[in-house]
VODO-246024 format. One record per residue (C-alpha): x, y, z; residue in one letter; residue number from 1. Coordinates in pm, 1 decimal. Layout:
! residues N
         u         v         w  resn  resi
         X         Y         Z     A   NUM
...
//
This chain:
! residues 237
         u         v         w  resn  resi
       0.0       0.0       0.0     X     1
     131.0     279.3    -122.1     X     2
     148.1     630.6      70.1     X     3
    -174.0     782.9    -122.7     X     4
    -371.5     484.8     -21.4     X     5
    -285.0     574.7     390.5     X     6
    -374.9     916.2     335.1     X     7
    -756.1     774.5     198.7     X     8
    -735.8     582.5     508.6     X     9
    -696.7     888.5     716.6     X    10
   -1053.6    1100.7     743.7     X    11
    -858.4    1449.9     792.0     X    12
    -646.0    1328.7     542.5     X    13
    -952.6    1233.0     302.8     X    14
   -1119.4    1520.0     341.1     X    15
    -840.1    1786.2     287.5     X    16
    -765.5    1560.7     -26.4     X    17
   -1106.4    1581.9    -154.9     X    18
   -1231.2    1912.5    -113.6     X    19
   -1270.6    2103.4    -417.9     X    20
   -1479.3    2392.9    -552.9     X    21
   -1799.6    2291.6    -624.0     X    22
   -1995.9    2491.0    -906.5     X    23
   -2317.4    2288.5    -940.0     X    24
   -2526.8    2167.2    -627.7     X    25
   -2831.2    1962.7    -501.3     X    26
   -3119.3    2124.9    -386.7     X    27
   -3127.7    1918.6     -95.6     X    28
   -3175.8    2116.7     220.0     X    29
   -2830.4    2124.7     452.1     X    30
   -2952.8    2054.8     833.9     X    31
   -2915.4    2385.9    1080.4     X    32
   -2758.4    2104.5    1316.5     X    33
   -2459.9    2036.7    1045.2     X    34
   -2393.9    2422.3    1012.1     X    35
   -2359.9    2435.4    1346.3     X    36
   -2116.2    2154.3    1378.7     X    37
   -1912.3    2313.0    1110.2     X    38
   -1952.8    2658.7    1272.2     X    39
   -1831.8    2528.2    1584.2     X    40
   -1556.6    2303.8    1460.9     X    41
   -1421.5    2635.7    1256.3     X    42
   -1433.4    2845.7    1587.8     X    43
   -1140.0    2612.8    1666.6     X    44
    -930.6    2797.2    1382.4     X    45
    -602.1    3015.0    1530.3     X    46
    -572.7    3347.1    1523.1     X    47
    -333.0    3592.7    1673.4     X    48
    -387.9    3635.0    2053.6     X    49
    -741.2    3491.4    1973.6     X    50
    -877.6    3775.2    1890.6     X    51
   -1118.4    3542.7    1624.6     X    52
   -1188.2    3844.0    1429.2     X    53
   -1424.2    3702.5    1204.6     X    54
   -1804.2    3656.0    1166.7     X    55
   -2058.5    3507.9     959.0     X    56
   -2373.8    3573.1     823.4     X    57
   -2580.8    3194.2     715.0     X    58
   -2824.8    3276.2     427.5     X    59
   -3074.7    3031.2     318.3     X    60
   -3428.8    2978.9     227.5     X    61
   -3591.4    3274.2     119.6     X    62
   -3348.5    3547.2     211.8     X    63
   -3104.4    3310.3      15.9     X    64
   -3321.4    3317.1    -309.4     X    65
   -3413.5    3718.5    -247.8     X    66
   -3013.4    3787.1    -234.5     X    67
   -2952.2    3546.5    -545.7     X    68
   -3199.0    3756.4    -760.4     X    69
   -3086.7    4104.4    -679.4     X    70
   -2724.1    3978.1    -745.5     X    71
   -2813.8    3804.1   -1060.3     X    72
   -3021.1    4131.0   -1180.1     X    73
   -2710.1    4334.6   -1107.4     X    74
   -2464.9    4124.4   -1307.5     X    75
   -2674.9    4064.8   -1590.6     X    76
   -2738.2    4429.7   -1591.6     X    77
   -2356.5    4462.3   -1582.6     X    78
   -2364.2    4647.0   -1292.5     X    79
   -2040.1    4626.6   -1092.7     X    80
   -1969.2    4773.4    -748.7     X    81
   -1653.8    4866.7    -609.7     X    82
   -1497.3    4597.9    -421.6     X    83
   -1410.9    4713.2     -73.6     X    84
   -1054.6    4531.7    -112.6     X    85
    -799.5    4416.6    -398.5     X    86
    -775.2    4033.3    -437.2     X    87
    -560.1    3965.8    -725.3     X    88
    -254.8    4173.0    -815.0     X    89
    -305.7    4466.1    -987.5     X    90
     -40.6    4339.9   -1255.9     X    91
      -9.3    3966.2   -1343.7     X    92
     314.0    3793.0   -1396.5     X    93
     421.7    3425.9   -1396.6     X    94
     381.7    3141.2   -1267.7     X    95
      73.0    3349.1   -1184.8     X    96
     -84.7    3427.3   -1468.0     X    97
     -57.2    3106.4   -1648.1     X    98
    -162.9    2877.2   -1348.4     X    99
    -508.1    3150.2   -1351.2     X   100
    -557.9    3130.7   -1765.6     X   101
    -474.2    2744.9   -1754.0     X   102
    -751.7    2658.5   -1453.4     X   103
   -1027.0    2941.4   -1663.4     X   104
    -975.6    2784.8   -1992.4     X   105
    -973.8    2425.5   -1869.6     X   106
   -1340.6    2516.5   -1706.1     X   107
   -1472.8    2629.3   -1978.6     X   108
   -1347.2    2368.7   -2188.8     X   109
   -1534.6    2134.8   -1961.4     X   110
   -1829.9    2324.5   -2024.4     X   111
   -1766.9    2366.7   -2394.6     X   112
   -1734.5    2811.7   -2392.7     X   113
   -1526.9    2858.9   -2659.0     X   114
   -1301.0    3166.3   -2631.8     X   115
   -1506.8    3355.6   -2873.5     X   116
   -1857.2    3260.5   -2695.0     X   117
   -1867.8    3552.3   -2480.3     X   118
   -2262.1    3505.0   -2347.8     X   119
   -2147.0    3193.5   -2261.6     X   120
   -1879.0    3313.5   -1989.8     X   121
   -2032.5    3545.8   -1873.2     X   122
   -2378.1    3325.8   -1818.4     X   123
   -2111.4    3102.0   -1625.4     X   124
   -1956.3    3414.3   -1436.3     X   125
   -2329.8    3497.5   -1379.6     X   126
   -2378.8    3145.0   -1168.4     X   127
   -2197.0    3234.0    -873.9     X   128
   -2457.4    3491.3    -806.0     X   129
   -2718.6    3206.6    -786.1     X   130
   -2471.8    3039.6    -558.3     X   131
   -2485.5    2768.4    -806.6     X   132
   -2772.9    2630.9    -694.4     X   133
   -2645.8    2613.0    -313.9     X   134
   -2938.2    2579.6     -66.8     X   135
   -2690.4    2759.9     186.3     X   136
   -2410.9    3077.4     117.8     X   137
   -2206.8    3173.8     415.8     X   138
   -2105.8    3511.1     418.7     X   139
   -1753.8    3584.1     631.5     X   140
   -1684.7    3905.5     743.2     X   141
   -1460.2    4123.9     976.5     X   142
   -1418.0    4439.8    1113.2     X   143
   -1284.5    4688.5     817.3     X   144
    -954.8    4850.1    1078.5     X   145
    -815.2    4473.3    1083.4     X   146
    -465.6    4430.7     951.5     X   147
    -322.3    4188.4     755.0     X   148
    -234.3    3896.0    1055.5     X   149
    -633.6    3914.8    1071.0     X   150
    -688.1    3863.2     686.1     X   151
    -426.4    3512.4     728.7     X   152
    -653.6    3450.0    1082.2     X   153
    -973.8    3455.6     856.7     X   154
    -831.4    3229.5     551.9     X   155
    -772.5    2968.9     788.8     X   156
   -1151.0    3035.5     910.3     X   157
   -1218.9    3003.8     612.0     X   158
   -1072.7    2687.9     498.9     X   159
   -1137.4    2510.1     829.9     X   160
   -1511.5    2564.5     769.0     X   161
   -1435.7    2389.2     386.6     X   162
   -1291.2    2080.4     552.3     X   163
   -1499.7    2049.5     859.3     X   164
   -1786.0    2047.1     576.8     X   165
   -1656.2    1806.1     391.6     X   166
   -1612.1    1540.1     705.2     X   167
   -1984.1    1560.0     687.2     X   168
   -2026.0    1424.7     302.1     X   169
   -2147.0    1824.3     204.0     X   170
   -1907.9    2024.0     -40.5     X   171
   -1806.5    2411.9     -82.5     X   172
   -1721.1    2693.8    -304.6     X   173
   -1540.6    3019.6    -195.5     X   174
   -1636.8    3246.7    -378.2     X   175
   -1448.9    3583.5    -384.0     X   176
   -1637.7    3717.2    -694.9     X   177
   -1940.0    3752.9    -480.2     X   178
   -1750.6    4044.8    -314.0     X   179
   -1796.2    4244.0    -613.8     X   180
   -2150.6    4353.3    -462.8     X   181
   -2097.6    4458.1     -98.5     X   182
   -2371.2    4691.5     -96.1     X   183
   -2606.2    4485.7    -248.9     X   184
   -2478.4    4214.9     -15.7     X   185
   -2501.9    4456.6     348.9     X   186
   -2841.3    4614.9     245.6     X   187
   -3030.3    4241.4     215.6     X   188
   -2844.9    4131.6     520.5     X   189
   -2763.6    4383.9     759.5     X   190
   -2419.9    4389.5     778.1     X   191
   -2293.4    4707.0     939.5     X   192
   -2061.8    4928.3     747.6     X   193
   -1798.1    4877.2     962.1     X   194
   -1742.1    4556.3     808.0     X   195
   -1556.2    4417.9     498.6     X   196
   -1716.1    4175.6     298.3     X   197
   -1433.0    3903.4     264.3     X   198
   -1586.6    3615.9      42.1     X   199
   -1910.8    3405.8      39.4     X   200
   -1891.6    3018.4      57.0     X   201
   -2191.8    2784.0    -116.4     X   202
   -2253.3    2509.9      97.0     X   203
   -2454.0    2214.7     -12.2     X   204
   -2425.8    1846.6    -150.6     X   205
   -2277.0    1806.3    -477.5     X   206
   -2433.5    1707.5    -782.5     X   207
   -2226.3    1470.3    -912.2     X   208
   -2377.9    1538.3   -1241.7     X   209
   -2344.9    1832.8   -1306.1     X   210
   -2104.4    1922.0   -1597.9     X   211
   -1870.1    2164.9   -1406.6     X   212
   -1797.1    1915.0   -1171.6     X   213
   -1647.2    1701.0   -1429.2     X   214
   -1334.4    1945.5   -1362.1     X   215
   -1085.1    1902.0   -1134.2     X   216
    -746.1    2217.1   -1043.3     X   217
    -402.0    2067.9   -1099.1     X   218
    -159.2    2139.9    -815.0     X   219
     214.5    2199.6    -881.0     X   220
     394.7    1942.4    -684.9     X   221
     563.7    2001.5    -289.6     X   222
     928.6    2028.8    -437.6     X   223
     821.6    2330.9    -652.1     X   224
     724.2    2506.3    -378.6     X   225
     957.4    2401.3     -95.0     X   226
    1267.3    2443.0      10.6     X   227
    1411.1    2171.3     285.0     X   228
    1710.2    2298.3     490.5     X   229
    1893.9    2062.2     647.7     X   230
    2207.2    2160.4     695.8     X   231
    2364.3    2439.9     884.6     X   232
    2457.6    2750.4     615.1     X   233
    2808.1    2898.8     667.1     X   234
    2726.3    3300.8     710.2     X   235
    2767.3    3414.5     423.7     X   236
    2861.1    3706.2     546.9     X   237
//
């Protein structure tokens, strides 16, 4: 048995290994007891003198499908808002920009969007405003005079709430783009203006048939992007 099999062996192990972003869901309804047990398995997530700066709004039945269509109307009416923070650089470069054109083209290849069928991407853009058919979003936010130790506390909020979903057979999607409407986002749910908008995160079974599914991210492999040091360096100095 070789060391890929262990790791399936190994339920943190299996569910790191299998979460992916999901971009077609169920309808089936997610139980308010699981979101709690995810919610409270995330709370276990560090942070820097556990301060736990984050917070999260749970959207779902109709305030979910209320949301969905304002954000829909507003993208189909190409009606962009200013994001309250910059997520990508404001200047690609590689590895960067080929790793982000290789996993965009290899969706839509999936899909079949040619690179000249511009409805088409942008009808698949459009779906993360329906959560892609997510019965549940997850809004995470924090307090907008944070600093950038908070933004790394928050990530791993973030991904411990994509695992600890996982270990319960449901499936994710963080979804940055959905921070392109903040207003549209804090006027349907409240959210004070003291906070950022971070990302949203579908949350829901997966529907296994569902063409976009079909895809799957590469990953570069550990010795690109590590560097084991094992013995002492003479200063160079």
């Amino acid at each position: 048995m070789n060391s890929r099999d262990l790791h399936f062996e190994n339920e943190t192990l299996q569910a790191i290994l299998t979460r992916k972003s999901v971009r077609g869901f169920l309808p089936d309804p997610v139980s308010s007891e699981d979101i709690h047990t995810i919610l409270h398995a995330a709370a276990r997530a560090p942070s820097g003198s556990n301060i736990q700066p984050w917070k999260v709004h749970v959207v779902s039945g109709a305030a979910r499908d209320a949301l969905a269509q304002a954000l829909m109307q507003a993208h189909d009416n190409g009606q962009p808002e200013q994001r309250e923070y910059q997520y990508y650089p404001v200047k690609w470069r590689e590895p960067y920009l080929a790793r982000r054109r290789e996993t965009g083209w290899s969706l839509y290849n999936t899909l079949g969007i040619t690179r000249e069928d511009k409805a088409g991407m942008k009808r698949q853009h459009g779906r993360n405003f329906a959560f892609f058919d997510a019965p549940v979003v997850l809004f995470i936010t924090l307090d907008n005079d944070m600093e950038t130790g908070s933004w790394m506390d928050t990530g791993m909020f973030i991904q411990t709430i994509m695992i600890a979903a996982r270990s319960l057979g449901l499936h994710t999607c963080p979804q940055a783009a959905l921070s392109n409407y903040p207003e549209i986002i804090r006027r349907h749910l409240h959210i004070a203006d003291d906070q950022i908008i971070a990302c949203g995160i579908s949350l829901g079974y997966e529907d296994t048939e569902h063409p976009a599914n079909q895809f799957s991210t590469s990953r570069i492999e550990v010795d690109e992007f590590t560097v084991f040091h094992t013995d002492a360096q003479e200063n160079a100095s």
